[in-house]
C-alpha positions as CSV (number, residue, x, y, z in Angstrom):
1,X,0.0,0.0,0.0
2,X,2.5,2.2,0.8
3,X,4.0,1.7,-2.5
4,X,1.0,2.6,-4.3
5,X,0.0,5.9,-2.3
6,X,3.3,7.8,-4.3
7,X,3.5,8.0,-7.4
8,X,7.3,8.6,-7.9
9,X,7.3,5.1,-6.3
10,X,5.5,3.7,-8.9
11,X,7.6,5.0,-11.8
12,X,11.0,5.1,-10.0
13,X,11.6,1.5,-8.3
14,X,12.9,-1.9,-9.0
15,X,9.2,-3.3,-9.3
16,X,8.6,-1.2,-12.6
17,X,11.7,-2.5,-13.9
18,X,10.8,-6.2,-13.1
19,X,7.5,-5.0,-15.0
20,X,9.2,-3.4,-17.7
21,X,12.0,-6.2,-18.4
22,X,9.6,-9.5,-17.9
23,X,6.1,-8.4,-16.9
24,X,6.8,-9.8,-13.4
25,X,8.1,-13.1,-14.6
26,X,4.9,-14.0,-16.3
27,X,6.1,-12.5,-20.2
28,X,8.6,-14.0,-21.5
29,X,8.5,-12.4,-25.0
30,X,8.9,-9.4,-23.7
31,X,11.9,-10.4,-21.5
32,X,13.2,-12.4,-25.0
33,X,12.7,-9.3,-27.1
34,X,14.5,-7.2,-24.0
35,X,17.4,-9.7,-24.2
36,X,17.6,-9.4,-28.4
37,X,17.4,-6.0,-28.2
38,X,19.9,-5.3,-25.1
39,X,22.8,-6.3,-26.5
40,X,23.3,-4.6,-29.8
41,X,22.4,-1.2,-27.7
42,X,24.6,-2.7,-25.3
43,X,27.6,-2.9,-28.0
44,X,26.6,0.6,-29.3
45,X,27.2,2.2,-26.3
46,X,30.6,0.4,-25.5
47,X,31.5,1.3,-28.8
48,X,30.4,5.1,-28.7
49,X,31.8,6.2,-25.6
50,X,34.1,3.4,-24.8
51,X,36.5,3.6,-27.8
52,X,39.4,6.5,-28.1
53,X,39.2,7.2,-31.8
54,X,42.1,9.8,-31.4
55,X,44.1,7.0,-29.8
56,X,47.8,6.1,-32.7
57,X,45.6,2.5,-33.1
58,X,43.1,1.5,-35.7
59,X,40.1,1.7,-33.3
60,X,37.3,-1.1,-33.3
61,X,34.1,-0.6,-35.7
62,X,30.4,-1.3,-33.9
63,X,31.0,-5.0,-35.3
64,X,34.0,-5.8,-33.5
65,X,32.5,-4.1,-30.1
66,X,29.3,-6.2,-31.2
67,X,31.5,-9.1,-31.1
68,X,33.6,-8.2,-28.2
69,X,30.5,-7.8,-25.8
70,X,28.5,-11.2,-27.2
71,X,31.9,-13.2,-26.3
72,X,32.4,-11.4,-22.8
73,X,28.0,-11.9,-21.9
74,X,28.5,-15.4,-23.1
75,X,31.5,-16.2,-20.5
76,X,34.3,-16.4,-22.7
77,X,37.6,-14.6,-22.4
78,X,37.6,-11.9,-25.8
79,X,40.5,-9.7,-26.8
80,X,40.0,-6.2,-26.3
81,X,39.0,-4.0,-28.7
82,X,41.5,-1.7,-30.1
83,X,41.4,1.9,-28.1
84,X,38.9,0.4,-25.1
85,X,39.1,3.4,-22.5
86,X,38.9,2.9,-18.4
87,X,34.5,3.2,-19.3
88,X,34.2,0.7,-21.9
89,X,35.7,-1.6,-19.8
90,X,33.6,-0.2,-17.2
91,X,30.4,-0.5,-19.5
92,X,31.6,-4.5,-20.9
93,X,32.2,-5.6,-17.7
94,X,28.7,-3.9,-16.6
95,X,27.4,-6.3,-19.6
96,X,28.5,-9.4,-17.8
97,X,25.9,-8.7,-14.9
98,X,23.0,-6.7,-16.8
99,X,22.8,-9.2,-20.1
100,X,22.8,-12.7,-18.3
101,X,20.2,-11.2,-15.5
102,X,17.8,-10.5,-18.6
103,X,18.6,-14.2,-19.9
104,X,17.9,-15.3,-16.5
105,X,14.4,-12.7,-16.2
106,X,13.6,-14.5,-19.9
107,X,14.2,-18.3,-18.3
108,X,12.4,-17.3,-15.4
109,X,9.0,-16.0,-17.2
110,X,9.4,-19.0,-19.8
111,X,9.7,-21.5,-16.9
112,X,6.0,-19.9,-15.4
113,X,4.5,-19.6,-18.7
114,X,5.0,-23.3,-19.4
115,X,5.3,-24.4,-16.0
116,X,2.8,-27.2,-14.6
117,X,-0.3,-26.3,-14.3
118,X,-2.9,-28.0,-12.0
């Protein structure tokens, strides 16, 4: 109750993103399409302000970073991109909680869509 009586609690809280990623464990498309979709913006965002493109080096395209972060969610141990800075190896090692938690959010709402039922 006393959630619902504010309504910056109701926008602003780890319940509306349970809602928002997996429809509190009961949608798994909408956690699946969450977890298509997170990591190519995922890789965008390591690759826009995670690269030094003024760095001597040849720096990494979107497709490498693409690469780079779907090796490092999956648990394998990828080279680094050329000119990674201190935040995208903040950001890609950020990926290796937030990416597999989705996964787990779409397992989860899969496992009570097709769960038994009595």
């Amino acid at each position: 109750m006393h959630r619902k009586a504010s309504t910056w609690r109701r926008w602003i809280s780890l319940y509306s993103v349970y809602w928002a990623l997996s429809g509190y464990g009961e949608r798994p498309l909408r956690a699946f399409i969450w977890l298509l979709a997170l990591i190519p913006i995922w890789a965008g965002l390591v690759w826009g302000l995670g690269i030094d493109r003024a760095s001597s080096q040849v720096p990494a395209n979107y497709w490498d970073t693409l690469l780079f972060i779907f090796e490092k969610v999956t648990f394998q141990r990828p080279a680094l991109p050329a000119g990674l800075t201190w935040l995208g190896k903040f950001l890609s090692g950020l990926s290796v909680l937030l990416i597999p938690g989705q996964a787990a959010l779409f397992i989860l709402a899969l496992r009570n869509r097709l769960g038994r039922r009595r």
